[in-house]
Legacy VTK file of the C-alpha trace (Angstrom):
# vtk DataFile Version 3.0
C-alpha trace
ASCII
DATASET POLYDATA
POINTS 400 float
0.000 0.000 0.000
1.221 3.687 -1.100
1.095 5.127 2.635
4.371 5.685 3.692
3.617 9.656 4.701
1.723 7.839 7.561
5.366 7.239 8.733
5.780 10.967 10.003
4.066 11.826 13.256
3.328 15.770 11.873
1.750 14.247 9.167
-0.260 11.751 11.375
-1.340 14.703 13.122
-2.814 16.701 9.982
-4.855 13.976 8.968
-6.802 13.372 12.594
-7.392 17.116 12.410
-7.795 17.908 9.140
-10.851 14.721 9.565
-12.878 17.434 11.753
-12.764 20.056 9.872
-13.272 17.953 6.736
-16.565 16.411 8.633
-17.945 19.922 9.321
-17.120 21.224 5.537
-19.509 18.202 3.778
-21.854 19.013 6.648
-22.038 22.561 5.789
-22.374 21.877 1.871
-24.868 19.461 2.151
-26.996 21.593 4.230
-26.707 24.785 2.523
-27.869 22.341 -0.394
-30.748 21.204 1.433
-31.692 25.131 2.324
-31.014 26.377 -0.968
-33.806 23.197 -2.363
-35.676 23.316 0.408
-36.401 27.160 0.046
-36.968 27.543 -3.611
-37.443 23.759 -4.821
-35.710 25.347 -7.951
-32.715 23.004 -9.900
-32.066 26.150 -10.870
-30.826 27.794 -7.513
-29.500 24.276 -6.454
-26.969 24.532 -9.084
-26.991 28.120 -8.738
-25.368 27.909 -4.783
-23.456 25.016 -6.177
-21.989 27.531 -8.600
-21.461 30.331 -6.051
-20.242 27.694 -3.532
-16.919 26.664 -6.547
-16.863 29.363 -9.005
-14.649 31.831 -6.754
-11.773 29.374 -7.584
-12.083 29.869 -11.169
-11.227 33.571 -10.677
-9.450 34.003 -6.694
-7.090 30.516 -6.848
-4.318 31.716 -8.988
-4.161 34.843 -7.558
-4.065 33.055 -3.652
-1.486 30.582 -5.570
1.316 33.092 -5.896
0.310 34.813 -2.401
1.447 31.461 -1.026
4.246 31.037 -2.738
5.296 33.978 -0.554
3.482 34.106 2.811
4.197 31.381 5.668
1.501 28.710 4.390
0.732 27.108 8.356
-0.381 30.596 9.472
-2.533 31.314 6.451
-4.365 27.650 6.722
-5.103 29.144 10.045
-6.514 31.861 9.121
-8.521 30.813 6.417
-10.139 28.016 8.092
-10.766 30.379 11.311
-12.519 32.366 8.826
-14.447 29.232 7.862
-16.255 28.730 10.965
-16.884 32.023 11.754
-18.951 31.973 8.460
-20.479 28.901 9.634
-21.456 30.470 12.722
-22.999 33.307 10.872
-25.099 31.017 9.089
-26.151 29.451 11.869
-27.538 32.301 13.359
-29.441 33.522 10.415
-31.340 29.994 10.042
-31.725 29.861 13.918
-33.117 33.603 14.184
-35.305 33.124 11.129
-33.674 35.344 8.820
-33.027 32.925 5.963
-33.590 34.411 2.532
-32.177 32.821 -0.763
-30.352 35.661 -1.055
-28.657 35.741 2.313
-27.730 31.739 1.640
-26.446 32.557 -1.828
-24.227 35.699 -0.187
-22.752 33.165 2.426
-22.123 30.888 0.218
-20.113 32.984 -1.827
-18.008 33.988 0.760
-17.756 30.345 1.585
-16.655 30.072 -1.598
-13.984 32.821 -1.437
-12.464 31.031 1.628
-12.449 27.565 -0.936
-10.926 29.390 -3.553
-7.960 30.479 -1.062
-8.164 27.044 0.942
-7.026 25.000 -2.425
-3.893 26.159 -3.322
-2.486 26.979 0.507
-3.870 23.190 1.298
-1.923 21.742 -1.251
1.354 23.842 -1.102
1.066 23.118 2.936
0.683 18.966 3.032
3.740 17.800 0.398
5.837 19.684 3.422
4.717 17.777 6.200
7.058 14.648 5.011
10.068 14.110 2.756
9.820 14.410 -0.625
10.028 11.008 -1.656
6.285 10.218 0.153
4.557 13.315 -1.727
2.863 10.870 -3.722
1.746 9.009 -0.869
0.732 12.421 0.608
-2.127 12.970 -2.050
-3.223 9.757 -1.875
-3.777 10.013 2.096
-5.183 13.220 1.813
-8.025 12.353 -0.934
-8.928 8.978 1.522
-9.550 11.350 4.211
-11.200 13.875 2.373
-13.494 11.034 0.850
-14.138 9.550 4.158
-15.763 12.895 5.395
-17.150 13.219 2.213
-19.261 9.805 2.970
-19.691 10.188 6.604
-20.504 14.053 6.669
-23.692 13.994 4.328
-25.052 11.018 5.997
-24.705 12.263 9.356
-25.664 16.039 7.706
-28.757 14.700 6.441
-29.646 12.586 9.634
-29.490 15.988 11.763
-30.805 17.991 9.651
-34.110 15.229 10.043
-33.949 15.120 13.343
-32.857 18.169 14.792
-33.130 20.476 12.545
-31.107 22.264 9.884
-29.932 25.372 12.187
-29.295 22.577 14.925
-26.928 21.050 12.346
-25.115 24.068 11.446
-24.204 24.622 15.351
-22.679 21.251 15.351
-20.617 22.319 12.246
-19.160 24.943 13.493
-18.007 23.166 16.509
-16.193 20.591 14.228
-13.492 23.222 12.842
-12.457 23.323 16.439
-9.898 20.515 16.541
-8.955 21.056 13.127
-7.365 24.923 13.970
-5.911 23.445 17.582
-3.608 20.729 14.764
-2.847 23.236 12.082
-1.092 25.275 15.001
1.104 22.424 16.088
2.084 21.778 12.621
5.653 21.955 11.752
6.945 21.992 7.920
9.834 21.335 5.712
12.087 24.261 4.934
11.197 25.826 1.338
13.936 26.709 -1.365
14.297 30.043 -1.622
14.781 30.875 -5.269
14.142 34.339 -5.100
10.613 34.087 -7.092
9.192 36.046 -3.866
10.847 39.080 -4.730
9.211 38.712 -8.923
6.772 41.161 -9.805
3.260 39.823 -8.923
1.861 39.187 -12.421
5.642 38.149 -13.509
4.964 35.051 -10.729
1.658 34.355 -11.759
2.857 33.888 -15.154
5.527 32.004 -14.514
3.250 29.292 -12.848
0.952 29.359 -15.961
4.199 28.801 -18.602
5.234 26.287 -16.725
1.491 24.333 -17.173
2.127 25.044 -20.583
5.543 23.883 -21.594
5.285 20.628 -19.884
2.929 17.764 -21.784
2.486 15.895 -18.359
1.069 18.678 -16.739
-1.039 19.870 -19.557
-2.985 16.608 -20.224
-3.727 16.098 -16.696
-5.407 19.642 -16.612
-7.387 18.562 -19.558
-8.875 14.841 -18.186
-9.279 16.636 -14.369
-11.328 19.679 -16.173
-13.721 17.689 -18.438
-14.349 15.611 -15.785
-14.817 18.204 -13.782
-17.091 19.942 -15.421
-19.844 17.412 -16.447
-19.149 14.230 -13.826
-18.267 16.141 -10.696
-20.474 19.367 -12.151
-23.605 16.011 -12.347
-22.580 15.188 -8.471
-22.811 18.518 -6.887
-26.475 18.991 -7.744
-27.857 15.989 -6.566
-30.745 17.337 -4.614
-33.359 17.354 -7.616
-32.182 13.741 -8.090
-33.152 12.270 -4.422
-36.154 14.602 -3.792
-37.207 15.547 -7.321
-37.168 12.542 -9.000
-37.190 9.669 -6.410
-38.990 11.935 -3.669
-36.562 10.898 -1.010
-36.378 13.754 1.190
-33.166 14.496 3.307
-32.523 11.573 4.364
-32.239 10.498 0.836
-29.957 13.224 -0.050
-27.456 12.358 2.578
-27.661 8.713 1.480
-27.208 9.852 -2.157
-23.910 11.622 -1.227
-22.696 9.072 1.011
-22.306 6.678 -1.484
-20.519 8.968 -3.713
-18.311 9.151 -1.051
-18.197 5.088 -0.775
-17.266 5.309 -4.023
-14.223 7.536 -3.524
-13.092 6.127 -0.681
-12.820 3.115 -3.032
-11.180 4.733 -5.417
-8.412 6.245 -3.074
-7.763 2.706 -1.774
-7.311 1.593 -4.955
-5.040 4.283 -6.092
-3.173 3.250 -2.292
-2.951 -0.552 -3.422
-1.398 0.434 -6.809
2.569 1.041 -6.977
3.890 5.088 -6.372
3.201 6.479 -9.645
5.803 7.239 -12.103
7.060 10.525 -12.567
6.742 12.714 -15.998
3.548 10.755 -17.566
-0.080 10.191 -16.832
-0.934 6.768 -16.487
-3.248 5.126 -19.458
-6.051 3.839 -17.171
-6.620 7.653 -15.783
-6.944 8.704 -19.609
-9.359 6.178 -20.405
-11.263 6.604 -17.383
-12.953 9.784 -18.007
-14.716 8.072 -20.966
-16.052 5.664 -18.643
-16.826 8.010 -16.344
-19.000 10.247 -18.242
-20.972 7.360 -20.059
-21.845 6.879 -16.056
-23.446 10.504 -15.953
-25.531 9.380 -18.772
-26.323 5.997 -17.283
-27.572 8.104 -14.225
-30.044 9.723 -16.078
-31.331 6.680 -17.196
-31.734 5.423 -13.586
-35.124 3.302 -13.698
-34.710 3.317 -9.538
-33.588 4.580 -6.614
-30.796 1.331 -6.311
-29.650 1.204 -9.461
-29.499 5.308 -9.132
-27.129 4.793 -6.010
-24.925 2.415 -7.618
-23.992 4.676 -10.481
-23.385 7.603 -8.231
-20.700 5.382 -6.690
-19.328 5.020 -9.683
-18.811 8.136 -10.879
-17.547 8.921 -7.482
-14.758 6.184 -8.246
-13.585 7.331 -11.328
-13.775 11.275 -10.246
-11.412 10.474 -7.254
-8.987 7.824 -9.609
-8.688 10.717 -11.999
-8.117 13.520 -9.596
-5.490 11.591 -7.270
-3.880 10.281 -10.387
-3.591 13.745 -12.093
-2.941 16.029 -8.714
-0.167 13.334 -8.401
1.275 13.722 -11.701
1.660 17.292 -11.333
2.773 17.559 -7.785
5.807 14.910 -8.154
7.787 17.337 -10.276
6.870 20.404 -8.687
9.725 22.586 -6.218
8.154 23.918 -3.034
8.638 27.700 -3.894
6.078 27.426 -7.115
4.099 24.849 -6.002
1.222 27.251 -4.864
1.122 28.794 -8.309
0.750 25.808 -10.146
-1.460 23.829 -8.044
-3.888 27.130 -7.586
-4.195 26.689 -11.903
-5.401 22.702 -11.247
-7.504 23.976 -8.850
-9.524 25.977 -11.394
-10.023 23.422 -13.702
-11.214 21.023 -10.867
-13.111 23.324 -8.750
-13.997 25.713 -11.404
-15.218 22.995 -13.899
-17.439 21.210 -11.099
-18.738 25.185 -10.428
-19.096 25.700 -14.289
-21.177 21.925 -14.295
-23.076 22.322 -11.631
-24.793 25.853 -13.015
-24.735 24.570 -16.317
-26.568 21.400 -15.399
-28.876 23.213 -13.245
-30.097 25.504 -15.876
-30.348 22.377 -18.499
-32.590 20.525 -15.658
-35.274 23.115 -15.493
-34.850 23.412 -19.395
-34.778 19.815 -20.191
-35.591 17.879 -17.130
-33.315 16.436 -14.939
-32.727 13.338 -16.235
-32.584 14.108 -19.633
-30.061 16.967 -19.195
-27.756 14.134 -17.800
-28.278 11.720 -20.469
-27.389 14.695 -23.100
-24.036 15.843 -21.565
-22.821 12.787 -20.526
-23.352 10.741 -24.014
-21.891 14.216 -25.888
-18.700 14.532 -23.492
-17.946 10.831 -23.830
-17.938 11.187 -27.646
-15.786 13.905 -27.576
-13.215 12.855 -25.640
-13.216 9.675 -26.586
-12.452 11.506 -30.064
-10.012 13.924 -28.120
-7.917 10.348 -27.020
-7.961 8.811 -30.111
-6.553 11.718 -31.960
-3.704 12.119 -29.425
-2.804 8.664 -29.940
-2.358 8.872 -33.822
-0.935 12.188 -33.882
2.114 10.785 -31.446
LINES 1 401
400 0 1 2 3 4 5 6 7 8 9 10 11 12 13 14 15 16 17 18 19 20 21 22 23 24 25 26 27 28 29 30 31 32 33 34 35 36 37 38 39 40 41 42 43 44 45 46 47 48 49 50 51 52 53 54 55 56 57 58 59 60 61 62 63 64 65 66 67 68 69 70 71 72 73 74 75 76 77 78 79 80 81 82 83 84 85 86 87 88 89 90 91 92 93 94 95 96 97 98 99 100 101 102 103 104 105 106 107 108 109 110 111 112 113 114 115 116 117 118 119 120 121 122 123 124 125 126 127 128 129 130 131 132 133 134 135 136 137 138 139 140 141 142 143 144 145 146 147 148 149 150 151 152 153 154 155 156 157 158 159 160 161 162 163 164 165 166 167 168 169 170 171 172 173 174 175 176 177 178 179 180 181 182 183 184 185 186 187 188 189 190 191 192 193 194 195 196 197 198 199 200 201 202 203 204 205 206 207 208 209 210 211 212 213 214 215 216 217 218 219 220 221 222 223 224 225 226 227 228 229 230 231 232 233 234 235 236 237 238 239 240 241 242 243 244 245 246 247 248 249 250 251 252 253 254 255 256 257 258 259 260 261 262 263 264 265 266 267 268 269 270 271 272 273 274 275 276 277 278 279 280 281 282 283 284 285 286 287 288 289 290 291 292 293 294 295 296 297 298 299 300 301 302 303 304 305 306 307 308 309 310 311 312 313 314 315 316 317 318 319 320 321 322 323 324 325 326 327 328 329 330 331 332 333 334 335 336 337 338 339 340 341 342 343 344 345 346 347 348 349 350 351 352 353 354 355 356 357 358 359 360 361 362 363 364 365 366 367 368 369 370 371 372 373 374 375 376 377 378 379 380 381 382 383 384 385 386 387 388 389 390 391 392 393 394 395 396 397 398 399
């Protein structure tokens, strides 16, 4: 198994922490998805929080990318993620005290979003230096099984609360969660950067640098392209999911948090079986993780075909696998080469495509719902995509 990070005791401590505040962050989305639903019953606004929730990455990452390649990474993870549950408080009290509008849930999450756009690049500039370099890939496989794990076991417990106790109830227990998570990111110690002397480069002159860099190198550039288009229609499909368990197979919130959970079975499955595989090569993308978008979108298309609830769960999985394959596969690819002091910069440009394409999909898909109908919307972008990069991949391979 490819966990040797596990071997450092700092890096031990990230994950037990970083499991809280994951925990509360899948509670938090899967409520404000619930609110945003359970307000309007609109796919529309669904995807439209969704959007609002990812789409500050597209534009705030890169810029937060070279600001880390600068500031000390530990204290800004602290800071952003103190930010975090203060905005979780505030939400809190505005369901508690009544004052829920869609408006004031779609200004939140924005600034939730904000906080994700920073969160992505500092995140993964700040875990490959918890360990030595030769366990970074290890690193990103860890950190996607632990980030799965609260992605199953947050909506399930989300939704349960959010039946039983109630939905401002839930977002008090939230908050709480980030708790532990803040008390481990200030113990944290890191590996030394190299100092190169890019901190002292013009701001835009940095920035660019980071985005040449995607471009020269063919490694790097085809795993921006299979993370994006997967992105953008599978992950875009998974992050409005409410219309699915309540609009079409009238499950409620209960169903909703089931619905999510396994999607988050599913990754955790695919993270273990990235961790069973050998440490991935350096300076290529492996042929299974090019070939497995294909597969993966036919799945968004299957899911629209869904003739039940079961068979509607099991394919939600399964996109969940192949989403989490690609990403760890692709985040790996790219981090393995990378040196620490433009690391932010380049990782802040995947995180556009990845969060920015899932923000991109899940408006996108949210508009074509109310247009289309849910189903049908999937079974239209998921055939198309798969068609076109299927023709994408088999044009690469001739033209090489």
């Amino acid at each position: 198994m490819n966990l040797g990070a596990l071997k450092s005791r700092n890096f031990r401590a990230y994950v037990f922490g970083a499991a809280f505040g994951l925990l509360a962050i899948w509670m938090q989305r899967i409520t404000i998805g619930w609110l945003a639903w359970e307000m309007t019953e609109s796919a529309s606004f669904v995807g439209a929080v969704a959007f609002l929730l990812f789409a500050p990455s597209i534009v705030l990452s890169p810029l937060f990318g070279v600001w880390v390649d600068r500031w000390r990474v530990k204290h800004t993870m602290l800071v952003l993620q103190s930010i975090n549950a203060v905005l979780s408080a505030v939400l809190w009290a505005v369901v508690a005290l009544g004052w829920a509008t869609p408006f004031l849930i779609a200004l939140i999450t924005l600034l939730i979003g904000m906080v994700i756009a920073a969160n992505h690049p500092v995140r993964m500039a700040l875990t490959p230096r918890l360990v030595r370099r030769e366990y970074l890939g290890s690193v990103v496989t860890i950190v996607a099984i632990n980030f799965n794990i609260a992605r199953m076991v947050g909506p399930a417990v989300g939704g349960f609360l959010i039946a039983v106790i109630g939905v401002a109830e839930t977002l008090f227990v939230q908050t709480l969660l980030f708790g532990p998570y803040l008390f481990v990111i200030a113990r944290l110690t890191l590996r030394p950067r190299r100092d190169s002397g890019s901190a002292q480069e013009p701001f835009f002159k940095a920035l660019g640098a980071g985005v040449r860099y995607v471009w020269q190198t063919e490694t790097v550039r085809e795993a921006m392209f299979v993370a994006g288009v997967l992105a953008l229609v599978a992950r875009g499909a998974l992050e409005v999911l409410p219309p699915l368990a309540d609009g079409v197979f009238a499950r409620g919130a209960d169903g909703l948090g089931v619905l999510m959970s396994v999607t988050g079975v599913g990754a955790i499955l695919g993270g273990f079986s990235q961790a069973a595989l050998p440490p991935q090569e350096p300076g290529r993308l492996p042929l299974t993780t090019r070939l497995a978008i294909v597969f993966g979108l036919m799945l968004v298309a299957v899911l629209g075909l869904s003739p039940t609830w079961e068979v509607a769960l099991v394919v939600a999985a399964g996109m969940s696998f192949v989403t989490t394959v690609t990403a760890i596969s692709t985040q790996t690819a790219i981090q393995l080469d990378l040196e620490d002091d433009i690391r932010g910069r380049v990782m802040s440009l995947w995180a556009v495509i990845a969060a920015g394409g899932s923000a991109l999909g899940a408006g996108a898909m949210g508009v074509l719902a109310d247009w289309l109908g849910y189903q049908t919307a999937l079974v239209w972008t998921g055939s198309l995509a798969a068609l076109g990069v299927a023709a994408y991949l088999l044009a690469v391979r001739f033209r090489r």
